[in-house]
C-alpha positions in Angstrom: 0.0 0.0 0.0 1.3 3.0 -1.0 0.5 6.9 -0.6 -2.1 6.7 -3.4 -4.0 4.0 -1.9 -4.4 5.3 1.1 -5.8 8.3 -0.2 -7.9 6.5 -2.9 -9.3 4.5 0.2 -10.2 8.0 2.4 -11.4 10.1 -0.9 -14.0 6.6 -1.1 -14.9 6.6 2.5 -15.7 11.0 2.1 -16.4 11.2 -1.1 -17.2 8.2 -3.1 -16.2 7.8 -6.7 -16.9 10.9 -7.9 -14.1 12.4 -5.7 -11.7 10.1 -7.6 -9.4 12.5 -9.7 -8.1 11.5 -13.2 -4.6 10.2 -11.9 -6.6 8.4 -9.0 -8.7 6.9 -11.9 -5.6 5.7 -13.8 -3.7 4.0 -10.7 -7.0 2.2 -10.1 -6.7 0.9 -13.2 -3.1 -0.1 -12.5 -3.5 -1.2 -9.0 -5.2 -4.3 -8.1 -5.8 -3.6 -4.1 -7.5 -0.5 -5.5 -9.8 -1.9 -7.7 -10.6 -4.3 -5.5 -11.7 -1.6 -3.1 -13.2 0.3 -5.6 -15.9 -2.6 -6.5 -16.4 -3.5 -2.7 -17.2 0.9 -2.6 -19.5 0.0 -5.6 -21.3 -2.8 -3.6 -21.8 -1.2 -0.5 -23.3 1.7 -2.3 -26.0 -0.6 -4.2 -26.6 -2.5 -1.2 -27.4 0.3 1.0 -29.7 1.7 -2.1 -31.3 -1.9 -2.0 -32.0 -1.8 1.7 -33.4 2.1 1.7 -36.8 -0.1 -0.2 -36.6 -2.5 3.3 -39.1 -1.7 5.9 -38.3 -3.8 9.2 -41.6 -4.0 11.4 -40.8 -5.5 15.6 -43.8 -7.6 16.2 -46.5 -6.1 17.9 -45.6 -7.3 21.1 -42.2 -6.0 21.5 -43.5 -2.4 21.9 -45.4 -3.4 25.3 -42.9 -5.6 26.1 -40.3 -2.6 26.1 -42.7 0.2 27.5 -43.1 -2.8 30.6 -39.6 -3.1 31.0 -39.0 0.8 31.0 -41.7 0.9 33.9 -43.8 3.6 35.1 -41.1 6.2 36.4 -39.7 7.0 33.0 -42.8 7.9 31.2 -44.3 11.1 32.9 -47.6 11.9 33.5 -50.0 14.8 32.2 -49.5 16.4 35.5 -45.9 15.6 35.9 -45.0 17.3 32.8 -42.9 21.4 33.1 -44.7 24.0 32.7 -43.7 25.0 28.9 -42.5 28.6 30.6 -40.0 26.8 32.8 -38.3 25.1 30.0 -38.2 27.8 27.7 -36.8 30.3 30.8 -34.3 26.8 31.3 -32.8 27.4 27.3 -32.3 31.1 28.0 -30.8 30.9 30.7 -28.5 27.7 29.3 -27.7 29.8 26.3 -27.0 33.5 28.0 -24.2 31.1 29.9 -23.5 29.6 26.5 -22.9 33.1 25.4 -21.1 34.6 28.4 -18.5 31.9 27.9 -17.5 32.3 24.7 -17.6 36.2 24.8 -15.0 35.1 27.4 -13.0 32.9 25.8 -13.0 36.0 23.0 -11.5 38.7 25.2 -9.1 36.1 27.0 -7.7 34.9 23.6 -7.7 38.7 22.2 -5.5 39.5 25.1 -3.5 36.7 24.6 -2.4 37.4 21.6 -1.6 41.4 22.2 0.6 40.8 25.0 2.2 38.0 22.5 3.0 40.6 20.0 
C-alpha cells in the first residue's frame, strides 16, 4: 500500500467515486488492491440503495414488552410534565451562559495574543 492507496481508500470513505481525480482513476486501473476496493465501494453503495426499499416491522408485542420493561417512572404523567414557561426560561438561561462563555473565551484569547506581539 502506498500513498495513493491510502488516499484512494479516504477520498471513497468521504467522497465516493466521484471524488476520484483523473490520476486516481488511472492508478485504479493499474493497482489491483484499489480496484478491489473500488468494486467492494460500488457494492456497499448498491446495497445500501437496496435496503433504503426495506421496511423492518418489531412484532407487535415487542413495543409493550419494552414500555413494561421501562416501567412507570420514565414515562411522565399529564401532571408531571414542566410547565412550557419553565423550559423555555431553562434554554435562556443555558444559552445566556452559553454566550457569556464564549464572549469570554474571546476577550481572554484577544489579550492573549496582544501581550504575544
Amino acid at each position: 500500500m502506498n500513498v495513493r492507496c491510502v488516499s484512494i481508500s479516504a477520498t471513497l470513505s468521504s467522497r465516493g467515486e466521484d471524488g476520484l481525480t483523473d490520476g486516481m482513476e488511472r492508478h485504479v486501473e493499474s493497482c489491483l488492491q484499489c480496484r478491489r476496493e473500488v468494486v467492494e465501494h460500488r457494492e456497499l453503495q448498491r446495497a445500501l440503495v437496496e435496503l433504503k426499499q426495506v421496511t423492518y416491522r418489531a412484532p407487535a408485542e415487542i413495543p409493550l414488552r419494552v414500555m413494561d420493561s421501562i416501567g412507570p417512572w420514565s414515562v411522565p404523567t399529564h401532571a408531571e410534565k414542566r410547565d412550557h414557561r419553565t423550559v423555555v426560561a431553562a434554554a435562556a438561561a443555558v444559552a445566556t451562559a452559553a454566550a457569556t462563555a464564549a464572549a469570554g473565551t474571546a476577550v481572554l484569547l484577544l489579550r492573549h495574543r496582544q501581550r504575544a506581539a
